[in-house]
Every structure is written in C-alpha cells, then in structure tokens.
N, C-alpha and C positions, 0 to 999 in steps of 0.2 A: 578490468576494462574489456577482455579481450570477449567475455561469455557475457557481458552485458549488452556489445556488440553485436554479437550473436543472434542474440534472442530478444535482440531492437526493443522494439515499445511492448513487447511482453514480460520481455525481464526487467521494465521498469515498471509495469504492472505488479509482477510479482516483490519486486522492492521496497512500492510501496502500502501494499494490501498484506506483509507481513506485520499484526503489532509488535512490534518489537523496539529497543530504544535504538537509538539511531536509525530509524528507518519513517519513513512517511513523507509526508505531503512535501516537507521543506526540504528533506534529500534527494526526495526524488527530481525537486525542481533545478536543484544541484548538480545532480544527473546529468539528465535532460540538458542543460545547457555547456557544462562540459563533454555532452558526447555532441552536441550543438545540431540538436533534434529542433524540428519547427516547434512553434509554439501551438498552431492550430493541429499539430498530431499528439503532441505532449500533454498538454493540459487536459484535454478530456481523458487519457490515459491513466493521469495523475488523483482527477475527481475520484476518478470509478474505485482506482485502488486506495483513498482517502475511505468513501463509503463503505468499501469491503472489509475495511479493517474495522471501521464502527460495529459492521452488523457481526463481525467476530467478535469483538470485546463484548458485546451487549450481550451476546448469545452463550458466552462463558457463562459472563457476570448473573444473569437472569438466571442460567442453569446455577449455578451459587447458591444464590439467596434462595431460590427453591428447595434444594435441599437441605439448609441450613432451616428452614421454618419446615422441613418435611412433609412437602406439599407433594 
C-alpha cells in the first residue's frame, strides 16, 4: 500500500498496463477505491492503462504469429 501510495495514479497506471493475471482494469478499480482516489482522476488512469495492456498483448501476440508463418 505504502509504494502504491507513492506513486498515486502512476502506480495505478503501471498496475494496471501490466498483463498480468491479477492485475487490470478490475483491480485497478479496486485499488483506486481502497486508496479512495476520485473517480474523475482514476478512471481515465485506469482506461489508459486497460489500452496499454491491449496494445502489449497484441504486439507479443502479432509478433507470434509472424514468426510462427515466418513472415
């Protein structure tokens, strides 16, 4: 709690732009209201790092398949 603290709505950026399991859009809004952050700070915080983790996943994933048909 205490480095989540910290590092306010970046470290709940980076909590939830990790894919990882247990982490994303739903912890982070878990977060957020246990550290009892506004909602008009948190939420877009929350999107951004929701999209960030897409365009990682995608950006593995697509590197993947690329390689696997040896593109």
């Amino acid at each position: 709690k205490d480095k989540i603290e910290k590092y306010g709505l970046w470290g709940l950026f980076i909590l939830v732009a990790i894919p990882l399991p247990g982490t994303g859009g739903w912890t982070g809004a878990l977060v957020a209201a246990l550290m009892r952050l506004k909602i008009k700070k948190s939420l877009p915080v929350i999107a951004l790092g929701v999209l960030t983790a897409g365009v990682i996943v995608s950006l593995i994933m697509y590197g993947a398949v690329d390689a696997i048909l040896g593109r």
